[in-house]
MDTraj code that builds the backbone (N, CA, C; nanometers):
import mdtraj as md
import numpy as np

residues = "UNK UNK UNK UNK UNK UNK UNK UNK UNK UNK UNK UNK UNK UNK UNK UNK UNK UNK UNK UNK UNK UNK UNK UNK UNK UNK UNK UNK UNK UNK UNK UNK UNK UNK UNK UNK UNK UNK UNK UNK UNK UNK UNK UNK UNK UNK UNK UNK UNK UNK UNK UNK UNK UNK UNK UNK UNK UNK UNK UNK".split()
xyz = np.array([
    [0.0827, -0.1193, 0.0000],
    [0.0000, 0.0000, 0.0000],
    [0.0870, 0.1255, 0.0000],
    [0.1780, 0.1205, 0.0864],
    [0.2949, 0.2642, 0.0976],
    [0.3389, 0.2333, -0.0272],
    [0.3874, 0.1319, -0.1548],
    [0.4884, 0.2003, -0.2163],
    [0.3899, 0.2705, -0.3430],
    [0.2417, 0.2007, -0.3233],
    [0.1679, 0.2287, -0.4072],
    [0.1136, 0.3682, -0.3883],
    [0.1525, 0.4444, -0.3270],
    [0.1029, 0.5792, -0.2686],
    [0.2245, 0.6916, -0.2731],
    [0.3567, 0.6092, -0.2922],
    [0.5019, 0.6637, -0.3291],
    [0.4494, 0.6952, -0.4770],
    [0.4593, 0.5798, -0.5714],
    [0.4436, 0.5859, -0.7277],
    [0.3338, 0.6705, -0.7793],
    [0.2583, 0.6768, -0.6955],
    [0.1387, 0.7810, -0.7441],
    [0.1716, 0.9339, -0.7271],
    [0.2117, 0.9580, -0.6296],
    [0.2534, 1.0657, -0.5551],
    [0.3447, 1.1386, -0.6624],
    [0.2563, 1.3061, -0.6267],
    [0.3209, 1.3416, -0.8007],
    [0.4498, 1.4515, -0.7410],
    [0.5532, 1.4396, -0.8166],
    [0.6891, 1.5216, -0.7683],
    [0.6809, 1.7270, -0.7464],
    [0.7408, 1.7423, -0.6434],
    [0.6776, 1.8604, -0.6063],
    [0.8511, 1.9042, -0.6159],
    [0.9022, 1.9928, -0.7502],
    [1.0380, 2.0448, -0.6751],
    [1.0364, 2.1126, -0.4994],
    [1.1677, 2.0773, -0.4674],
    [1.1837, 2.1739, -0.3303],
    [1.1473, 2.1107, -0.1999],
    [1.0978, 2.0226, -0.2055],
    [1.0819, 1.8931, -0.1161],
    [1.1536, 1.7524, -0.0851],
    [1.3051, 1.7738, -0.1615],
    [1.3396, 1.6524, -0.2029],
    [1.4065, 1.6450, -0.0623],
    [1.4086, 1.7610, 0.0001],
    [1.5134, 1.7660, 0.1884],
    [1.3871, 1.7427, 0.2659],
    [1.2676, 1.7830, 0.2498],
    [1.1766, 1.8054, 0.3258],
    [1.1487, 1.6922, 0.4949],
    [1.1580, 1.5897, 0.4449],
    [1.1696, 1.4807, 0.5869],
    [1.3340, 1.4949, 0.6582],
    [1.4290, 1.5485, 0.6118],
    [1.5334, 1.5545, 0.6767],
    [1.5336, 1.6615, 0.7326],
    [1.4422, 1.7906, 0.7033],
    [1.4820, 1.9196, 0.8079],
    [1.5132, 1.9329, 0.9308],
    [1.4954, 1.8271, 1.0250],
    [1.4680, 1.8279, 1.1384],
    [1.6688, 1.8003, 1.1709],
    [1.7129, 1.7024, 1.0700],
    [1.8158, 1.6242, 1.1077],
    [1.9295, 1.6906, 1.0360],
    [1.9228, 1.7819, 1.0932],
    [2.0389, 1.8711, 0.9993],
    [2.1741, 1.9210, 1.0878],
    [2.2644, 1.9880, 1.0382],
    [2.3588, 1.9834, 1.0973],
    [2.3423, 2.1271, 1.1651],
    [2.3754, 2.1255, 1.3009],
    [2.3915, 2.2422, 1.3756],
    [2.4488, 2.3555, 1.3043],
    [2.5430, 2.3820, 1.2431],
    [2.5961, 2.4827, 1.2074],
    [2.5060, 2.4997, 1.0784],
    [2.4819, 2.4472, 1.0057],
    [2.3563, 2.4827, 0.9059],
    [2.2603, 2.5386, 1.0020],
    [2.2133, 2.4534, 1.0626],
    [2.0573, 2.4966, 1.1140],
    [2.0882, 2.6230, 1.2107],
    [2.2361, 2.6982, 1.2486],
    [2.2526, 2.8114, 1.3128],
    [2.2443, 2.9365, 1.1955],
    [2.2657, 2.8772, 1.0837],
    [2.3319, 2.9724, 0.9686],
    [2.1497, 2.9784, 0.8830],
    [2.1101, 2.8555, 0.9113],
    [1.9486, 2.9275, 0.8817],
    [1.8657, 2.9623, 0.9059],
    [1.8888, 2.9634, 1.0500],
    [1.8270, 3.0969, 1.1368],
    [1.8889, 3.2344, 1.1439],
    [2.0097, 3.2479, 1.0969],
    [2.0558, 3.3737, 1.0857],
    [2.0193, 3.4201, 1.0078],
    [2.0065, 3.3398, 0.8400],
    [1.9553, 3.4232, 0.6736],
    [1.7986, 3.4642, 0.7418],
    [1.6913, 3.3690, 0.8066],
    [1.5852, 3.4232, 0.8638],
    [1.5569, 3.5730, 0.9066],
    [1.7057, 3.5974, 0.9976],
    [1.6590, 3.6799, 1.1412],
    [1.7572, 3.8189, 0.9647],
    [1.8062, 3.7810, 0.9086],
    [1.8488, 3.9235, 0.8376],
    [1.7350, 3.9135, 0.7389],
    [1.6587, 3.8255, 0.7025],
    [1.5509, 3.8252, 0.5841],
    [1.4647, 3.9158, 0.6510],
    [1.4102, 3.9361, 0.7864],
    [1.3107, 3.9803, 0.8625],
    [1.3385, 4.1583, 0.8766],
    [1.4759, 4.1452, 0.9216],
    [1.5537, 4.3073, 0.8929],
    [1.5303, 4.3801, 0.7741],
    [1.5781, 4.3056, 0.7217],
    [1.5367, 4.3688, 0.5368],
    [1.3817, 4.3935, 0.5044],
    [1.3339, 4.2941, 0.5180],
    [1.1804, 4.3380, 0.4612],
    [1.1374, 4.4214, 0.5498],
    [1.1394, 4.4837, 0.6895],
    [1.1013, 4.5571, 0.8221],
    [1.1629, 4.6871, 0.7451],
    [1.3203, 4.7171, 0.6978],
    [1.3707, 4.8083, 0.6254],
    [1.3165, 4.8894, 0.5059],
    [1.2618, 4.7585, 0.4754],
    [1.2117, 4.7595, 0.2903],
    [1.0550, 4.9001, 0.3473],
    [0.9871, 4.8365, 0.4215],
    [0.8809, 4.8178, 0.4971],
    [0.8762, 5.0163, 0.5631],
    [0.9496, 5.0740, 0.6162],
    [1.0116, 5.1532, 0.6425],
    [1.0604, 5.2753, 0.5670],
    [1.1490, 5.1917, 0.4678],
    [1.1346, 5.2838, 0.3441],
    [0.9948, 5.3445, 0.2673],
    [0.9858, 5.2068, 0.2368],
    [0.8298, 5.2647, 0.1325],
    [0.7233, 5.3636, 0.2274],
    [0.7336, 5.3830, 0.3438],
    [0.6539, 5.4367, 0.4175],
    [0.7098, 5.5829, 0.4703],
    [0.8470, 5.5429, 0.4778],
    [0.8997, 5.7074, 0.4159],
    [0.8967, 5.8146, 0.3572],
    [0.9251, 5.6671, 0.2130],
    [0.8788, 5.7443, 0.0826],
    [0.7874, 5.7699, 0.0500],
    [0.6618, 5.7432, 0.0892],
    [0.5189, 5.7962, 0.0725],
    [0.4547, 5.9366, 0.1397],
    [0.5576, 5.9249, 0.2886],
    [0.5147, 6.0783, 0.3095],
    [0.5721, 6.1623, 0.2522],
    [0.6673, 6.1110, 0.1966],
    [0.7717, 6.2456, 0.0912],
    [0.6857, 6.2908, -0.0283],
    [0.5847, 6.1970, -0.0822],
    [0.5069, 6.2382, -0.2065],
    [0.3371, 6.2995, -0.1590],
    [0.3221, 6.2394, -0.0257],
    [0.2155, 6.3106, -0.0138],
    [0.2026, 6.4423, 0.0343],
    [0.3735, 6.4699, 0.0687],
    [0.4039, 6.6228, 0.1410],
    [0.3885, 6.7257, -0.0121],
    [0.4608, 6.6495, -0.1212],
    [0.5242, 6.7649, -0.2230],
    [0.3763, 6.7958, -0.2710],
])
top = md.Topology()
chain = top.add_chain()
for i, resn in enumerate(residues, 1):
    res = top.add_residue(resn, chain, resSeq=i)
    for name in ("N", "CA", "C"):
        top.add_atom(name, md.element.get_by_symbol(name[0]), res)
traj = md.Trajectory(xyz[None], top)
């Protein structure tokens, strides 16, 4: 029944790690919480800007 539910099962790129996330190596899994915690900075930045820049156009 499982392998018959493997063969059916239709391929999804980007999942091929997906059951190993858990089992990863510390220094990876420190280094991908760091790209996280600067991904969060940036868009908060991004976020910031554009809201900047909007009172600059609704002033002129």
């Amino acid at each position: 029944m499982n392998s018959k539910l493997v063969d059916e099962a239709p391929y999804h790129p980007g999942y091929e790690d997906a059951s190993f996330e858990q089992v990863e190596n510390p220094l990876m899994a420190e280094l991908a919480q760091y790209r996280k915690m600067n991904e969060r900075y940036i868009e908060t930045a991004k976020k910031i800007v554009e809201f900047l820049g909007a009172g600059n156009k609704a002033a002129a």
